[in-house]
C-alpha positions as CSV (number, residue, x, y, z in Angstrom):
1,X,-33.0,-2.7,1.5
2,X,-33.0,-5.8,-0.6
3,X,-30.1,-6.6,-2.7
4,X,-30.0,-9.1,-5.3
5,X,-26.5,-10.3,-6.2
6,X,-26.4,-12.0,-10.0
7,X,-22.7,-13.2,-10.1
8,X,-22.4,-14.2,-13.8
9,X,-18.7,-15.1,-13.2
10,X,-17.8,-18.8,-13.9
11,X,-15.7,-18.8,-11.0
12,X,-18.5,-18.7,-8.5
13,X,-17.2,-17.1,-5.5
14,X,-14.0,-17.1,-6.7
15,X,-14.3,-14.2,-9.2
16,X,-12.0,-11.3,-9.1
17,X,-15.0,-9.5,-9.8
18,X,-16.8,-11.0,-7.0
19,X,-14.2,-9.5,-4.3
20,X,-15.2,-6.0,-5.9
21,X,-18.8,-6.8,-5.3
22,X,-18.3,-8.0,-1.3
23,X,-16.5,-5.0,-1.1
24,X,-19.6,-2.6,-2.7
25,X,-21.8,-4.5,-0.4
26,X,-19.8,-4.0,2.7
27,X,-19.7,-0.6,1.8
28,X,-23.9,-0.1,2.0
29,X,-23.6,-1.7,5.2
30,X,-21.2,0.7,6.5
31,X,-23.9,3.1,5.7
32,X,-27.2,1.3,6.3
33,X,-26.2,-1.2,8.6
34,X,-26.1,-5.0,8.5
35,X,-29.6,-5.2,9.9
36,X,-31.1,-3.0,7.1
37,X,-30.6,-5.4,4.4
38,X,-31.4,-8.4,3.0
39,X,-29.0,-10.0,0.5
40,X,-30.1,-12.6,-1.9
41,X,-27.0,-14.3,-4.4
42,X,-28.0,-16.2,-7.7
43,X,-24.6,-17.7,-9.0
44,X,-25.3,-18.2,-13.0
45,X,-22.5,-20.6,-12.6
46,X,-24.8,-23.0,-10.4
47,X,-28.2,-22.2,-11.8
48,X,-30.6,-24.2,-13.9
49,X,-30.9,-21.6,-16.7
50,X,-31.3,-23.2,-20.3
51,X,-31.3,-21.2,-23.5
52,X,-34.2,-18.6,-24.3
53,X,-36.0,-20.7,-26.9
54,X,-37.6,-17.8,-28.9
55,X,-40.9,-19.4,-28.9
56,X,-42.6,-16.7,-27.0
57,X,-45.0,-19.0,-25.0
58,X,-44.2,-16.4,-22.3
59,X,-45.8,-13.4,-24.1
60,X,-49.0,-15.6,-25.5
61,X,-49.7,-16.8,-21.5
62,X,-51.8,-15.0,-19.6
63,X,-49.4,-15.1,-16.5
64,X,-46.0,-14.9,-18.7
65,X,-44.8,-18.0,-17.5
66,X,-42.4,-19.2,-19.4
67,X,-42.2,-22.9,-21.6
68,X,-38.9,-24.0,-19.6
69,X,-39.4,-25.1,-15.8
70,X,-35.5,-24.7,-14.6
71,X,-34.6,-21.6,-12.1
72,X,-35.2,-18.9,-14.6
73,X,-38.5,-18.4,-12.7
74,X,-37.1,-18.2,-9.1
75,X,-34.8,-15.2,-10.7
76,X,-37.4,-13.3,-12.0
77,X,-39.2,-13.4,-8.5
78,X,-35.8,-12.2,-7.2
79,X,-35.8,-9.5,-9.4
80,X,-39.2,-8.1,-8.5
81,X,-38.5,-8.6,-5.0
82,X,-35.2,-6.9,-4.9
83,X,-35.0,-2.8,-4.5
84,X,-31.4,-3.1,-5.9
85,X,-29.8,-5.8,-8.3
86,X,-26.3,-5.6,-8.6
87,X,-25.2,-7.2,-12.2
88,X,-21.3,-8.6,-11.1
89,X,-19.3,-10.4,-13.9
90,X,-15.7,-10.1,-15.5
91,X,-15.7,-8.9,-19.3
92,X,-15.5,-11.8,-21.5
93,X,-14.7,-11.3,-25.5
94,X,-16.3,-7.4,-25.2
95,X,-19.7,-8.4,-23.4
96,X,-21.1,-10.4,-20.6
97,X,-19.8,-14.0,-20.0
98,X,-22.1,-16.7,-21.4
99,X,-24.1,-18.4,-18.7
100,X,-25.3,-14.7,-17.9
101,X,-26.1,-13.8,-21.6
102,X,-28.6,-17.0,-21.1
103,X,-29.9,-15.2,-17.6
104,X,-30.6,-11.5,-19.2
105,X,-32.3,-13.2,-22.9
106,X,-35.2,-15.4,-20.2
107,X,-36.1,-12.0,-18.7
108,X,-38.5,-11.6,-21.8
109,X,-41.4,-12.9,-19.9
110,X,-40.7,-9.5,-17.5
111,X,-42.0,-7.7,-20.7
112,X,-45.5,-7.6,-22.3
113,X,-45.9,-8.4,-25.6
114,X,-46.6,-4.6,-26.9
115,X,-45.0,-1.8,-28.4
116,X,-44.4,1.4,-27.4
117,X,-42.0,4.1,-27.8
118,X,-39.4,4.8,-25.3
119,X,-38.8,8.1,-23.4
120,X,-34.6,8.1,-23.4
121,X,-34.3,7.8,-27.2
122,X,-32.6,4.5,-26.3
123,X,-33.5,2.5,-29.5
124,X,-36.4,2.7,-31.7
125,X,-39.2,1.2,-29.9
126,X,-39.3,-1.3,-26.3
127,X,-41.8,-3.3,-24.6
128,X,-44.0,-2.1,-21.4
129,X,-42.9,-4.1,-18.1
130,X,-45.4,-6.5,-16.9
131,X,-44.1,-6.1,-13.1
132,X,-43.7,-2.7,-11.3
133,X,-40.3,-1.5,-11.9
134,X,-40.0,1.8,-10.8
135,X,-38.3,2.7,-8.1
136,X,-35.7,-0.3,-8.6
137,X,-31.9,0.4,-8.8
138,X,-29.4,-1.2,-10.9
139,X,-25.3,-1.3,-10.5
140,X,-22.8,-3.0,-12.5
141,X,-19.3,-4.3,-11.1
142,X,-16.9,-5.5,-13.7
143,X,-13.3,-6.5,-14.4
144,X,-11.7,-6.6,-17.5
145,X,-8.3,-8.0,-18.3
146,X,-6.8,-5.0,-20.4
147,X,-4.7,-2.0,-18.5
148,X,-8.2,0.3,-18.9
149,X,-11.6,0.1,-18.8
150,X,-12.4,2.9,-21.0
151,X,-13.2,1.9,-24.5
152,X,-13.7,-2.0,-23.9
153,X,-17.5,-1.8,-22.4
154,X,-19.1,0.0,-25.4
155,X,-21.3,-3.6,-26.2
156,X,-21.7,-3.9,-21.9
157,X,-23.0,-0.1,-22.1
158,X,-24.9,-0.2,-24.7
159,X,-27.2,-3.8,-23.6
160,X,-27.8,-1.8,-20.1
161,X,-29.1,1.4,-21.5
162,X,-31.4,-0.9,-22.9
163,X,-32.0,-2.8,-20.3
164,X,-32.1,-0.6,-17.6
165,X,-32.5,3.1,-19.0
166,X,-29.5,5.1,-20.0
167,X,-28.4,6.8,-17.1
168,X,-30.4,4.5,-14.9
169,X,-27.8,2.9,-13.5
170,X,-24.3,2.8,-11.8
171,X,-21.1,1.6,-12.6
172,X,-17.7,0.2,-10.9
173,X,-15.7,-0.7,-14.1
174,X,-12.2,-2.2,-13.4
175,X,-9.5,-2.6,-15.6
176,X,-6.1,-5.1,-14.3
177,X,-9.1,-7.4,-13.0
178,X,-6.5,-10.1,-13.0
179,X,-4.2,-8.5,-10.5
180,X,-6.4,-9.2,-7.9
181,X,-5.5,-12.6,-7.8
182,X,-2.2,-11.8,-6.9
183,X,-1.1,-11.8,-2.9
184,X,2.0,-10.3,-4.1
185,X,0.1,-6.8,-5.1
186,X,-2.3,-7.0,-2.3
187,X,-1.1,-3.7,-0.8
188,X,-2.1,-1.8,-3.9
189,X,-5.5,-3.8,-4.9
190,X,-6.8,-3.6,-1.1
191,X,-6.3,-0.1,-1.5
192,X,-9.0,-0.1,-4.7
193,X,-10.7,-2.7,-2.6
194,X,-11.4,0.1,-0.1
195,X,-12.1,3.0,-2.7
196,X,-15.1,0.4,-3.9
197,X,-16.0,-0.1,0.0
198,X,-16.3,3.8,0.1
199,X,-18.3,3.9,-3.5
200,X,-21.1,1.4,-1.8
201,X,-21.4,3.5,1.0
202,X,-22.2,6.5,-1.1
203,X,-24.2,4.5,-3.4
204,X,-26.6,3.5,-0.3
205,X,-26.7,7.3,0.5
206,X,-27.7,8.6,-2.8
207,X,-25.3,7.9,-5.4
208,X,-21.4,7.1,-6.1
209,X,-19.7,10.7,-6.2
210,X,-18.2,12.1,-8.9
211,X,-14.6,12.0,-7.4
212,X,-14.8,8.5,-6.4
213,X,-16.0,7.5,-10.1
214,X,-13.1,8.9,-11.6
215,X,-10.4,7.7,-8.7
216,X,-12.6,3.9,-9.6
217,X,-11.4,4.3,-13.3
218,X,-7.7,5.5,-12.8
219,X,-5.3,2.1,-13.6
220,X,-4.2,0.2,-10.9
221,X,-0.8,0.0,-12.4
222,X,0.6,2.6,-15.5
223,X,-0.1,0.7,-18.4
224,X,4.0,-0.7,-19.2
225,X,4.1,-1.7,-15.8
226,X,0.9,-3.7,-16.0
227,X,0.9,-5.3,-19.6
228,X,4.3,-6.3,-19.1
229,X,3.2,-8.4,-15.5
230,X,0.2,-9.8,-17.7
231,X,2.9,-11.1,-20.2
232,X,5.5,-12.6,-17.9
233,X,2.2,-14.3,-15.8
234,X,1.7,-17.0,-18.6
235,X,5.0,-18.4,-17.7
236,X,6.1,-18.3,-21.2
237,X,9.0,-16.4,-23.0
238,X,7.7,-13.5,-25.5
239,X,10.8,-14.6,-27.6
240,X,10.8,-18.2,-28.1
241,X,7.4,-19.2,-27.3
242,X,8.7,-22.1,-25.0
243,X,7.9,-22.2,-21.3
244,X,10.1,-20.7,-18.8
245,X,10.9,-21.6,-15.1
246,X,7.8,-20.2,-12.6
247,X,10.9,-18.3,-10.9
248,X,12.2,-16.7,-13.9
249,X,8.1,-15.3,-14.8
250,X,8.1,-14.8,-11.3
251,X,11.2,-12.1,-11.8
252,X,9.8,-10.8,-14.5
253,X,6.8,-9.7,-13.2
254,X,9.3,-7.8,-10.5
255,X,10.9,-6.3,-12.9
256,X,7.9,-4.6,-14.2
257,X,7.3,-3.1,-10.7
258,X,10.6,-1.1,-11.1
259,X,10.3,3.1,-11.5
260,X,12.2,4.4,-13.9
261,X,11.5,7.4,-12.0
262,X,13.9,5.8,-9.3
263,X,17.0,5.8,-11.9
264,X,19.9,8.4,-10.3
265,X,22.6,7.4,-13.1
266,X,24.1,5.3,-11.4
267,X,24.0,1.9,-13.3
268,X,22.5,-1.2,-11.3
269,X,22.0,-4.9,-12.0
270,X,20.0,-7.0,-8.8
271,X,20.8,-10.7,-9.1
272,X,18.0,-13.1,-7.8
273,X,19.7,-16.4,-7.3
274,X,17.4,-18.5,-6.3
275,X,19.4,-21.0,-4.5
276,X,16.7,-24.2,-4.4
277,X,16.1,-24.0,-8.0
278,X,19.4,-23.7,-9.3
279,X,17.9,-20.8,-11.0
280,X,19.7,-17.1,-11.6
281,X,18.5,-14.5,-13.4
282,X,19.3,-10.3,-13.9
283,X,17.0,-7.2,-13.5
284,X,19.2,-4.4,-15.1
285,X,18.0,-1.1,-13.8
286,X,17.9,2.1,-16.4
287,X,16.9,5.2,-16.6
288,X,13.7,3.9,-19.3
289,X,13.5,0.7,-17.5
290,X,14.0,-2.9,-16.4
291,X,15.5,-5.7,-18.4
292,X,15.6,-9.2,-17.8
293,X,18.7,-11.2,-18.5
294,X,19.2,-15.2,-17.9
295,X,22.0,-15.6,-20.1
296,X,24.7,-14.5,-17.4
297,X,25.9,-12.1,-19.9
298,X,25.8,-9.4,-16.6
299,X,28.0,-8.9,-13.7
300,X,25.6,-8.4,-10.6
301,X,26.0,-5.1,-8.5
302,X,23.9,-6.6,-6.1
303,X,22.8,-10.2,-5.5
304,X,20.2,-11.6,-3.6
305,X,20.4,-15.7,-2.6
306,X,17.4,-17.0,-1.5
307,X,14.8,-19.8,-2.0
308,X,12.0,-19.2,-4.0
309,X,9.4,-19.8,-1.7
310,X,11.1,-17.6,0.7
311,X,11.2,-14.5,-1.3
312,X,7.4,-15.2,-2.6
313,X,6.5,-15.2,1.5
314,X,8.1,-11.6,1.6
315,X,6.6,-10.6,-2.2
316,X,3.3,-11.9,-0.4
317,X,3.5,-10.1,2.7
318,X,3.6,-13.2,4.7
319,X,7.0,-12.1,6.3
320,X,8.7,-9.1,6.4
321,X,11.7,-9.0,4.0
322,X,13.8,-7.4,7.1
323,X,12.7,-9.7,9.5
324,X,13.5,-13.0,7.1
325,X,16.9,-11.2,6.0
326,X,17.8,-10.4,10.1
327,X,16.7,-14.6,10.9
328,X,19.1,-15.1,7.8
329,X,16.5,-17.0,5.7
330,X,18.3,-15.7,2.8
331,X,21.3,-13.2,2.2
332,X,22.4,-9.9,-0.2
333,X,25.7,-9.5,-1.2
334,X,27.2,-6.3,-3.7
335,X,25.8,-2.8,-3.1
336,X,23.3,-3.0,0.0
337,X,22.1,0.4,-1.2
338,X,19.5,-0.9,-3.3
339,X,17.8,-3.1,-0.6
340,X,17.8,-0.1,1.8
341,X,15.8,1.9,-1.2
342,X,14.0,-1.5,-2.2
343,X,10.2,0.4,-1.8
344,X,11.9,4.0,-4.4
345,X,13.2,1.3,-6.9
346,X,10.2,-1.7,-7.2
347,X,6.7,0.4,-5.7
348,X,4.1,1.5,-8.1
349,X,5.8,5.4,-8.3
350,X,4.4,5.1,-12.1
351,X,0.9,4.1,-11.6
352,X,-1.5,7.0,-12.0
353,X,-3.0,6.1,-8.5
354,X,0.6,6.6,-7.1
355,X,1.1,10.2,-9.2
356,X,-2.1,11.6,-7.6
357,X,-1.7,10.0,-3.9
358,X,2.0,11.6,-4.1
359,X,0.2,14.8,-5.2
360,X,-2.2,14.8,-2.4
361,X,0.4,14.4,-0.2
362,X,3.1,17.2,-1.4
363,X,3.1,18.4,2.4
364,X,5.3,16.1,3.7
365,X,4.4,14.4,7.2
366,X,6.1,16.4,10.4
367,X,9.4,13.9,11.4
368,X,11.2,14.8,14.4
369,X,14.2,16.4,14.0
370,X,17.4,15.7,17.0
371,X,18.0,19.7,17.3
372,X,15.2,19.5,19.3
373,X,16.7,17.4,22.0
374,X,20.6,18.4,21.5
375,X,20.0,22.6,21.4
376,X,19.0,22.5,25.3
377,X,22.2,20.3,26.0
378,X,24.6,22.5,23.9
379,X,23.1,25.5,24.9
380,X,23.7,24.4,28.7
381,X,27.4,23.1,28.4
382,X,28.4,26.5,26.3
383,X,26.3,29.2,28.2
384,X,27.3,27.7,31.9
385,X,30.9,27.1,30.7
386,X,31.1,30.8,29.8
387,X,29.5,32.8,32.8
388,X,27.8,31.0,35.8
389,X,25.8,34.2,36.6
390,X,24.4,35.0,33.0
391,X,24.4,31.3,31.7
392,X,21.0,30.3,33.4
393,X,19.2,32.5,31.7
394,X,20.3,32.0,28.3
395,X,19.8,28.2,28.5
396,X,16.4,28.9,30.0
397,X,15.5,31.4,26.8
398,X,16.9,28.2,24.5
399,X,14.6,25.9,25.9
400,X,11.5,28.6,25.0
401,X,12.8,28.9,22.2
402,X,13.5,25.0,21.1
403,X,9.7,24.6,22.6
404,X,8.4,26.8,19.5
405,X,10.4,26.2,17.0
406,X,10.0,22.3,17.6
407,X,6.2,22.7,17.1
408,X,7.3,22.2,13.5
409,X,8.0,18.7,14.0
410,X,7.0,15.6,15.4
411,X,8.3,15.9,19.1
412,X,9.4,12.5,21.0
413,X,9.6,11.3,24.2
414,X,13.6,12.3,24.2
415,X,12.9,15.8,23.3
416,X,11.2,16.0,26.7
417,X,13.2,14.5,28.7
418,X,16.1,16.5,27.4
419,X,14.3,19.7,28.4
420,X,13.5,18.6,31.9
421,X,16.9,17.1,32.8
422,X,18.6,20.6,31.6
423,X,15.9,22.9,33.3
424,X,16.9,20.5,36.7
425,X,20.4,20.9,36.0
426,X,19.9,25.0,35.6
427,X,18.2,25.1,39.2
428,X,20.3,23.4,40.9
429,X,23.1,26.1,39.7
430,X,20.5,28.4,40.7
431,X,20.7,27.7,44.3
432,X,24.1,27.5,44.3
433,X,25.6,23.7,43.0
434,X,29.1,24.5,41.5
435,X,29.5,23.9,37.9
436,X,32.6,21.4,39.0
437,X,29.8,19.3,39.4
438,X,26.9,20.1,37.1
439,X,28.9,19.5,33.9
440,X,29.8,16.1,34.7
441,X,26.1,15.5,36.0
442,X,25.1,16.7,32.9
443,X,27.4,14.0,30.5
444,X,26.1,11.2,33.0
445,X,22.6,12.2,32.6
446,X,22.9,12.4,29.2
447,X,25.0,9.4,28.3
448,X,22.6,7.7,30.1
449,X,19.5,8.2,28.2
450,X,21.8,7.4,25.3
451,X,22.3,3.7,27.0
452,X,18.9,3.9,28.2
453,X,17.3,3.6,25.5
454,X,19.6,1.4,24.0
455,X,18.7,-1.4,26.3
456,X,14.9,-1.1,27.1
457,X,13.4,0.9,25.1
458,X,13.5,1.7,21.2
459,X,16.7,3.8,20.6
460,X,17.1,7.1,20.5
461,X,18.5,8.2,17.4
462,X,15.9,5.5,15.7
463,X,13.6,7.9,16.1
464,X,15.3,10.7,14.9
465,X,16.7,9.4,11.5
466,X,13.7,7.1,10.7
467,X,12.8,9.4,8.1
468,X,15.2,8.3,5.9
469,X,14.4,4.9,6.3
470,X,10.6,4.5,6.0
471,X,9.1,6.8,8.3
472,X,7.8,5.0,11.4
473,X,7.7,1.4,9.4
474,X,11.2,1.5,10.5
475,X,10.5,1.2,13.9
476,X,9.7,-2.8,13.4
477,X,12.4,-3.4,11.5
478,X,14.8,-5.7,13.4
479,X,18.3,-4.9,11.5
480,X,17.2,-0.7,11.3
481,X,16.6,-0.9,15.6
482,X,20.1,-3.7,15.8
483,X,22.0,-0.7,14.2
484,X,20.5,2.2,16.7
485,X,21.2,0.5,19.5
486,X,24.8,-0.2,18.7
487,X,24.9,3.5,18.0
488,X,23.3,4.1,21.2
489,X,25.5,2.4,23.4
490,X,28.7,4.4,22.2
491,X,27.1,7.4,22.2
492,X,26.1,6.4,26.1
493,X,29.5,5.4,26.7
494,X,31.5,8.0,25.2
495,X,29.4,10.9,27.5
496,X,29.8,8.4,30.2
497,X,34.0,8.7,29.7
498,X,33.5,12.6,29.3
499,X,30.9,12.6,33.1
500,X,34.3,10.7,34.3
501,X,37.1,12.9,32.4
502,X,35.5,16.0,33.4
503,X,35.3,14.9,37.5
504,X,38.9,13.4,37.7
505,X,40.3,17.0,35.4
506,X,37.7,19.7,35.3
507,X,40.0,22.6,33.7
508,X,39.6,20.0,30.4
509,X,36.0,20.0,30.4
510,X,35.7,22.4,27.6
511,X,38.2,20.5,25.0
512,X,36.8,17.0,26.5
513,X,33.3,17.9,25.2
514,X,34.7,19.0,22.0
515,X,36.7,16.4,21.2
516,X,35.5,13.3,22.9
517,X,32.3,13.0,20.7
518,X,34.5,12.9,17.4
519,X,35.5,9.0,17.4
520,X,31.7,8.3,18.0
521,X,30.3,10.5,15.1
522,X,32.7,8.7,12.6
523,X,31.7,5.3,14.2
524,X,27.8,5.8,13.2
525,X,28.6,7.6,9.9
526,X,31.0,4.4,8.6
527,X,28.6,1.8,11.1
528,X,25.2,2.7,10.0
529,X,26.6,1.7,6.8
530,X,28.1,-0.8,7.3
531,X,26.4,-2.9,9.7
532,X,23.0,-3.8,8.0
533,X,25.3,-4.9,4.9
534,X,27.6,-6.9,7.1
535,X,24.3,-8.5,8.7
536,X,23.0,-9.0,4.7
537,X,25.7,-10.9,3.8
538,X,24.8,-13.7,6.3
C-alpha cells in the first residue's frame, strides 16, 4: 500500500494533528504490516510551493506541466503514485491552513481543461482527471481548537466533496486539538490516541466503523471543563486583562479538572502553596463547581506545600504524587480526605468519554473480599471449641462452602493458604491431636501469616481493602503498603499473644479470642487514618 502523508501543519512534525496522523498510520500497520507499505511525507511547511498563478499554462500544454518549476510537480507525481493520501492539518480560521491552500489550488494541472457534468450532484459542472484516479483513497485528520468538531468543518467538508467526491472519503475530526500538547492530560489524549490507532487499522481493512466514528467525535473533555483550561492556558486573567503568574494559570487549569459530580455537601477549599514561588492560591470546591481565589479571602481545609516544578512532575506523570509525597518532596496539611479521593474530585468524571466508559463498565470488577480467608478460621475456633467429635465436619462443609461462594470474587494467595492451614489443623484433630494444642497452633499459624506478610511480601489486608483505594494501583503506592504493614504486624502480634495465652491458660481460650482482637481492630480503624495524614504532614 502506498501512503502519501501531506502535513499542511506549520509546525512540521510538531503538529498536534500530526500525532493523530502517526497514530492512523500505526494503526494500518497493525493490520497490514510494516513491510506492506510504503510511506511517503510532503511537509507544506518545507516545500517549494508558490502561489497558483491562474494563468492556465497547465491546461493549454500538451503534458499539463505547469509555468512554476518549485516542488508542486514532485507532489503531483506523489499523488498519482500513492493508493491512499492522507490530508493531515489543524483547522485554521474555518478551512485549511495557508501553505496547504497553496498545495490543493496547483493540483489544477491534475485536471483537463473540459467540462463535464458530475455524477454526485456535487456542484454544477467539474473537470475530467488527466491521471487515472480511480481506485485512490483519501482520509482527512484534523484538529480544531474549539470543544467540538461538529459544525466548525462545513467550508473543510464542503472543498473535499469537491475535491474528492462526497462520500469518497474518511474522516478523523478532532476537537480540544490543543490538549494534546499538554503532558499533564496525557492519560486521557493517549487514550484517543489509541481509538485513532484502532480507526487505521479498520481503515486498512475496509473502512473506519461506525462505532469508532462516533467514539472519534465524542469531546475529550465536557465542554466547561475544556473551555475554561483553554482560557486559563494564555496565562492571562479573564478579569483584568493583565498577566498572571504561570503557577496561578497553571491552578486554574486544575481547577477545571474538578467534577462537580464529586461534591458530597460537605464544603472544601485545597490550598496550593507553592513554596518556591512565593505563590498561594484557592480552589473552592462546590456542588456546580471550582473557583479560583488568590486574594486570601478563604481559609484552606486542606493545603498542599510544594514547589512548582514538583507538582508539575506528578500533574505530568513523571512521578507518582504518592511516591513524591512518601520521599517528602512536598507535604499536605488540613483534611487528608481529599488527597486520598484526589482521582473522584480532579479526573475527567464530566467528560462524555468518561460518562460512556463508566457506562460500559456498570459491572463492577470482582475485588477480593477478607470473608474469604477469615470464615475457615472462625468457623474452626467456634465449631472445634464446641464439640471435638462433630466440629471437623462442620469446618470441613465451611471451607466448601467459602470455596463457592468466593468464586464471586477475586481470590488471593491468602485465601488459600487460609484454607490449607485449617484443613491441616482439622486432620490432625482427626487422628487424634488434642484441641489443648490445635487452638494455640491455630493463633500461631495465623498470626504468622499476618507478620508474614508484613515483612516479605505485600501485606495482607492490602489486598483486601485495596478496593477502596484505587483497585490494584494501590498496590505501588508506598504510604497505602507503609500503613498495611503496620496493620499487619499487630494483627501478627496480637494472635501471637493469644497462641501464647491460650498454651500457658487453655480454659480462657474462648474469651481470649474474643477479646484479644478488640485493641487491634480500633488500632487500624483510628491508624489507617491517621497514619498517611501524619506521613503528609512531613
Amino acid at each position: 500500500m502506498n501512503i502519501l502523508v501531506i502535513n499542511g501543519s506549520p509546525k512540521g512534525e510538531r503538529s498536534n494533528t500530526y500525532r493523530l496522523t502517526q497514530a492512523f498510520l500505526a494503526g494500518i500497520a497493525d493490520s497490514q504490516g510494516e513491510d506492506a507499505m510504503e510511506v511517503r511525507t510532503i511537509e507544506t511547511s518545507k516545500a517549494d510551493i508558490r502561489p497558483c498563478l491562474g494563468c492556465f499554462t497547465c491546461w493549454r500544454s500538451e503534458t499539463g506541466t505547469c509555468c512554476l518549476h518549485d516542488d508542486m510537480a514532485s507532489v503531483i507525481e506523489s499523488r498519482v503514485w500513492a493508493d491512499v493520501t492522507i490530508w493531515s492539518f489543524p483547522l485554521y480560521y474555518f478551512s485549511v491552513p495557508g501553505p496547504l491552500k497553496n498545495l490543493i489550488d496547483r493540483q489544477l494541472p491534475m485536471s483537463l481543461p473540459f467540462m463535464e457534468e458530475r455524477s454526485d450532484n456535487v456542484g454544477n459542472g467539474s473537470h475530467p482527471s488527466r491521471y487515472e484516479m480511480s481506485g485512490k483513497r483519501n482520509v482527512i485528520i484534523s484538529t480544531c481548537g474549539f470543544y467540538t468538531a461538529e459544525g466548525n468543518y462545513d467550508g473543510v467538508q464542503s472543498l473535499f466533496d469537491h475535491m474528492c467526491g462526497r462520500n469518497n472519503y474518511e474522516q478523523v475530526l478532532c476537537g480540544q486539538g490543543e490538549l494534546f500538547r499538554v503532558p499533564e492530560l496525557h492519560e486521557r489524549t493517549d487514550a484517543y490516541l489509541q481509538l485513532v490507532r484502532r480507526a487505521g487499522s479498520e481503515f486498512a481493512r475496509g473502512g473506519i466503523a461506525r462505532e469508532t466514528t462516533e467514539e472519534l467525535g465524542q469531546p475529550l473533555f465536557a465542554r466547561q471543563t475544556f473551555e475554561a483550561m483553554a482560557d486559563a492556558s494564555w496565562g492571562i486573567s479573564r478579569e483584568t486583562g493583565e498577566a498572571e503568574d504561570e503557577a496561578i494559570s497553571f491552578t486554574r487549569q486544575m481547577a477545571a479538572l474538578y467534577n462537580p459530580a464529586s461534591f458530597d455537601g460537605t464544603q472544601r477549599v485545597l490550598e496550593m502553596d507553592y513554596t518556591d514561588r512565593g505563590v498561594s492560591c484557592c480552589i473552592v470546591l462546590g456542588a456546580e463547581g471550582a473557583t479560583v481565589v488568590t486574594d486570601g479571602s478563604v481559609s484552606p481545609t486542606t493545603s498542599v506545600h510544594t514547589p512548582y516544578a514538583v507538582w508539575q512532575e506528578i500533574a505530568q506523570g513523571k512521578v507518582s504524587g504518592v511516591d513524591a509525597l512518601a520521599q517528602h518532596r512536598y507535604s499536605v496539611t488540613g483534611d487528608f480526605d481529599l488527597m486520598v479521593r484526589w482521582d473522584e474530585f480532579f479526573g475527567d468524571g464530566g467528560s462524555a468519554a468518561a460518562r460512556r466508559n463508566a457506562e460500559a463498565s456498570a459491572s463492577p470488577a470482582r475485588q477480593p473480599t477478607m470473608l474469604a480467608m477469615l470464615t475457615p478460621w472462625v468457623a474452626f475456633w467456634t465449631a472445634m471449641s464446641i464439640s471435638v467429635a462433630t466440629g471437623p465436619a462442620i469446618v470441613i462443609a465451611a471451607c466448601a462452602l467459602t470455596i463457592l461462594w468466593s468464586f464471586r470474587h477475586e481470590r488471593v494467595i491468602y485465601d488459600t493458604l487460609s484454607l490449607a492451614a485449617v484443613l491441616v489443623l482439622v486432620a490432625a484433630s482427626l487422628v487424634g491431636v488434642p484441641l489443648a494444642l490445635l487452638l494455640p497452633a491455630s493463633f500461631l499459624v495465623f498470626g504468622l501469616m499476618w507478620l508474614v506478610s508484613a515483612l516479605w511480601f505485600t501485606p495482607l489486608s492490602a489486598y483486601y481493602v485495596k478496593g477502596s483505594y484505587g483497585g490494584d494501583k494501590a498496590l505501588q503506592n508506598a504510604i497505602y503498603l507503609q500503613t498495611n504493614r503496620i496493620i499487619c504486624v499487630v494483627w501478627g502480634i496480637t494472635y501471637l499473644a493469644a497462641a501464647v495465652s491460650a498454651l500457658l491458660a487453655p480454659a480462657a481460650t474462648p474469651l481470649i479470642s474474643e477479646l484479644l482482637p478488640l485493641p487491634a481492630a480500633v488500632f487500624t480503624v483510628v491508624f489507617q487514618r491517621w497514619y498517611p495524614a501524619h506521613v503528609a504532614r512531613g
